[in-house]
C-alpha positions as CSV (number, residue, x, y, z in Angstrom):
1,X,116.7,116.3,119.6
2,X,114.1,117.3,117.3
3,X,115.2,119.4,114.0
4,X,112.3,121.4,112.0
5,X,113.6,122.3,108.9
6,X,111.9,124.3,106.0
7,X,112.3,124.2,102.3
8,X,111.9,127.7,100.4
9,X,111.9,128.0,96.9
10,X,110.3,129.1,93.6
11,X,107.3,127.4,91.8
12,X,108.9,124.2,90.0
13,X,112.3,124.6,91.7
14,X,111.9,120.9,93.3
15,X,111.2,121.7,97.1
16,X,109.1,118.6,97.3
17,X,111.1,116.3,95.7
18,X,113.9,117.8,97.9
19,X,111.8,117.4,101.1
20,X,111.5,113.4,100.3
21,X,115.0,112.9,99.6
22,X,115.9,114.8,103.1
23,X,113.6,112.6,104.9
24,X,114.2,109.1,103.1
25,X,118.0,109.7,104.2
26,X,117.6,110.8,107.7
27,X,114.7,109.2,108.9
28,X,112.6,112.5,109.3
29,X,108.9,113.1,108.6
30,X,107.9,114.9,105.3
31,X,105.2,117.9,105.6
32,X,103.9,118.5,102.5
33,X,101.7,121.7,101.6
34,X,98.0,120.7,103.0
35,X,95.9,120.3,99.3
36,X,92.2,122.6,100.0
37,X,89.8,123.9,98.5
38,X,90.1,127.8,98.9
39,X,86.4,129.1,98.9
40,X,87.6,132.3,97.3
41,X,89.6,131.2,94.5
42,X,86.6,131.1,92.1
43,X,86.2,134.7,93.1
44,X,89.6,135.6,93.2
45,X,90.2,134.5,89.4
46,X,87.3,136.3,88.6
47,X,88.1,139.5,89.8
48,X,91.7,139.8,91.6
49,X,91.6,143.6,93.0
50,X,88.2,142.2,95.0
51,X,89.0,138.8,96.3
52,X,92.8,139.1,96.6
53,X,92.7,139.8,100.2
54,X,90.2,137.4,101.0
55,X,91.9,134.3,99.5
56,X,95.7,135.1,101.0
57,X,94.1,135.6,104.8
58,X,92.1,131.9,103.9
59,X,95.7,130.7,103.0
60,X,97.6,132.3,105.7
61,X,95.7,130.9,108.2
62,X,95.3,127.6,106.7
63,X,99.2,127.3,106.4
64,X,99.6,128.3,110.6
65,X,97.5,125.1,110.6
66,X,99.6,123.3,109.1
67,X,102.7,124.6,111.3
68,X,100.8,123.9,114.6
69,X,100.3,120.5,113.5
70,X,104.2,120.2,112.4
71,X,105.3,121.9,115.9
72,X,103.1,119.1,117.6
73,X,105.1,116.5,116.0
74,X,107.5,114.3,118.6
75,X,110.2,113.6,115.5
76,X,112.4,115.5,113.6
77,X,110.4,117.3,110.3
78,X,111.0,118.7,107.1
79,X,108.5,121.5,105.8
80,X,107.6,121.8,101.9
81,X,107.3,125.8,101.9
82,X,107.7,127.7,105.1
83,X,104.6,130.2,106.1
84,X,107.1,133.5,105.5
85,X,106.8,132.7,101.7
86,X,103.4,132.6,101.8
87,X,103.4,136.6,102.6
88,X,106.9,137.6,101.7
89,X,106.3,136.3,98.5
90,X,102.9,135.3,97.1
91,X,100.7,138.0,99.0
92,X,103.4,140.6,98.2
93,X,103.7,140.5,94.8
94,X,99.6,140.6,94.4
95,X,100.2,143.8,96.5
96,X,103.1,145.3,94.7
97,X,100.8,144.0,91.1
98,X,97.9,146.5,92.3
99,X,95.6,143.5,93.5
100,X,95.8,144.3,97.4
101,X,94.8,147.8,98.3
102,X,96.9,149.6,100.4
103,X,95.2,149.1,104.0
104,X,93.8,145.7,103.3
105,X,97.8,145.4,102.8
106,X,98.7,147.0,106.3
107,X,96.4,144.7,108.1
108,X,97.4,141.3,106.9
109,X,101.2,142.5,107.0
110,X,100.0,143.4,110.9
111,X,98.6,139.9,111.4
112,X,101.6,138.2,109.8
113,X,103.8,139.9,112.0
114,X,102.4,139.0,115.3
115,X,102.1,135.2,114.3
116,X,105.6,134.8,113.0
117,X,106.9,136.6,116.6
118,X,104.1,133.8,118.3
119,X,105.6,131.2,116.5
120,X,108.9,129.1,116.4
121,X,111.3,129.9,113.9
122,X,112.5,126.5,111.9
123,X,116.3,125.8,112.7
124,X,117.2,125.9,109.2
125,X,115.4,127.1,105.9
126,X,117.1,125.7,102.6
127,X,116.4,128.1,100.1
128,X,116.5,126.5,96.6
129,X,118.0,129.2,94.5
130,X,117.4,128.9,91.0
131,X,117.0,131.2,87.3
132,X,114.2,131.3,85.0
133,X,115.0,128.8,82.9
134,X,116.0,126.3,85.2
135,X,112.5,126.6,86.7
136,X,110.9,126.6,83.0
137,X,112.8,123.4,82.6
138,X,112.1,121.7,85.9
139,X,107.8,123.0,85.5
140,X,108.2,121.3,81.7
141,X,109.6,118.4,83.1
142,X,106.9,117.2,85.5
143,X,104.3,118.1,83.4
144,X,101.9,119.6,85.5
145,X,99.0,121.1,83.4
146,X,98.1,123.6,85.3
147,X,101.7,124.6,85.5
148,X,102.2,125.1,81.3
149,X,101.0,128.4,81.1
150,X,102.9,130.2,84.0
151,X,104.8,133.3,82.2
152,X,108.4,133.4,82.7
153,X,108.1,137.1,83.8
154,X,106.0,135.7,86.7
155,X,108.8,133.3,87.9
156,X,110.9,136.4,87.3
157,X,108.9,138.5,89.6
158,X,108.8,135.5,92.4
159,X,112.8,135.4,92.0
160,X,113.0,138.9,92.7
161,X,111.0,139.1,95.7
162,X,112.4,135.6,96.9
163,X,115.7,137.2,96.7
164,X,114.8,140.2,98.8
165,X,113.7,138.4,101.8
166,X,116.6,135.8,102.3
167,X,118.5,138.9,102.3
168,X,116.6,140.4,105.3
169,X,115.7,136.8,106.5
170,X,117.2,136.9,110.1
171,X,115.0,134.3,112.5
172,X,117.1,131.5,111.8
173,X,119.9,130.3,109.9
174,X,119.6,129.6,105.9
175,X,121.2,127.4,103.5
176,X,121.0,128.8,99.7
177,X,121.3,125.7,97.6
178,X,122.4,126.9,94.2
179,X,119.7,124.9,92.2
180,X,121.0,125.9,88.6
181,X,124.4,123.5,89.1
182,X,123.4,121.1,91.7
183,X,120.6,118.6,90.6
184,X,120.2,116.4,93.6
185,X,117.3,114.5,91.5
186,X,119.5,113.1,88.7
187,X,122.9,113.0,90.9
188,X,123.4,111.2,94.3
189,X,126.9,113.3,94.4
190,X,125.3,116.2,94.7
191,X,122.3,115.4,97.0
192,X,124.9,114.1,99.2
193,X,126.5,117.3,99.6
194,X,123.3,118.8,100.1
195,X,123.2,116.5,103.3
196,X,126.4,117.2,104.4
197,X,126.0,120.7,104.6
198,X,122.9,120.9,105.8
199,X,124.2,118.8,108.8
200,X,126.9,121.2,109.1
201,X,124.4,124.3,109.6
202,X,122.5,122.4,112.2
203,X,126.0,121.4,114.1
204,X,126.5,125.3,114.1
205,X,129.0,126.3,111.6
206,X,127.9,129.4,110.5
207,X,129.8,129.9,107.2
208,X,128.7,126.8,104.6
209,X,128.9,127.5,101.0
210,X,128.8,125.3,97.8
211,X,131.9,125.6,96.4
C-alpha cells in the first residue's frame, strides 16, 4: 500500500538529507521542494509590508502543485516540507512581524483552510525538533551562502511557531525526532531507530517515543 510521508522541520535542521536516507532504505521516492523563481521576491525584499502577501499566495499555490503531483504518484513518497509549514509557519510569522496586514491575513488563512480540508493528509509527518544552536551548527556546516547571515533570533521565532502547531497538529499522526541528540547523518545507530519507529507509527502504535 502506498505511504506519503512528510518531513517538517526548521531551516538547516536536515529534512532533506533525512528525506534521502528514508528513501535510499525503503525504496520510496524522494520529493524535494520544487526550486522557482518567485516573480515577487525582488519586490518582496524591497518592500516587505507591500509584497508579502503577494509572494506567500505565489508559494502556496506553487507548493499544492507540488502535492498534486506527489498524490499522483503510484509508489510510496517522502515529502521535504509539508504545505501546512508553508502557512503555519513562514506566512505566519511575516504576519505576526507586521508584514501581512490584517485582512490580506484573513483571506489567505481562508484559502489555506479550504485546500488543506480538499486535500489528503500525509500518514505521518516527522517533525525534526531541534534548538538554536543545533540549527546554527548544521546551517554552518553545509555552507550555504545565502544561509550565513540568518539571525539566530529568526530560527528562534521559527521554533516557536513550529512548536505551536505540532501541538494543535491533529490530521494525522506525528513523529517528533529529537534532532539535538540523534544525528542520523553521522550515526547509522541512530538513523536506524529513526526507521524503526517510523515503521511503528505507520503499523499503528500510537505511543512511540525516543527514549
Amino acid at each position: 500500500m502506498k505511504k506519503f510521508i512528510a518531513i517538517a522541520g526548521n531551516i538547516g535542521v536536515g529534512k532533506s538529507t533525512l528525506v534521502e536516507m528514508i528513501c535510499g532504505r525503503l525504496g520510496w521516492e524522494p520529493f524535494f521542494e520544487g526550486v522557482v523563481d518567485n516573480p515577487y521576491l525582488a519586490d518582496f525584499y524591497a518592500d516587505m509590508a507591500a509584497w508579502s502577501f503577494h509572494s506567500q499566495i505565489f508559494f502556496l499555490s506553487r507548493r499544492l502543485h507540488d502535492l498534486r503531483r506527489l498524490m499522483d504518484f503510484p509508489r510510496s513518497v517522502v515529502q521535504d516540507r509539508s504545505v501546512y509549514e508553508d502557512a503555519e509557519i513562514f506566512a505566519k510569522n511575516l504576519y505576526r512581524q507586521g508584514f501581512v496586514a490584517e485582512r490580506d491575513w484573513k483571506t489567505y488563512c481562508e484559502l489555506y483552510q479550504v485546500l488543506t480540508e480538499l486535500l489528503p493528509p500525509p500518514d505521518l509527518v516527522i517533525y525534526l525538533q531541534a534548538s538554536v544552536p543545533t540549527l546554527l551548527q548544521r546551517i554552518a556546516l553545509r555552507g550555504r551562502d545565502y544561509e550565513k547571515n540568518i539571525a539566530p533570533d529568526y530560527l528562534a521565532q521559527l521554533n516557536v511557531l513550529y512548536e505551536e502547531w505540532i501541538a494543535r497538529f491533529t490530521l494525522c499522526s506525528v513523529l517528533t525526532v529529537p534532532a539535538d541528540r540523534l544525528d542520523f547523518v553521522a550515526n547509522g545507530e541512530h538513523l536506524d531507530l529513526i526507521i524503526r519507529k517510523i515503521q511503528d507509527k505507520l503499523r499503528g502504535e500510537q505511543l512511540v517515543l525516543f527514549d
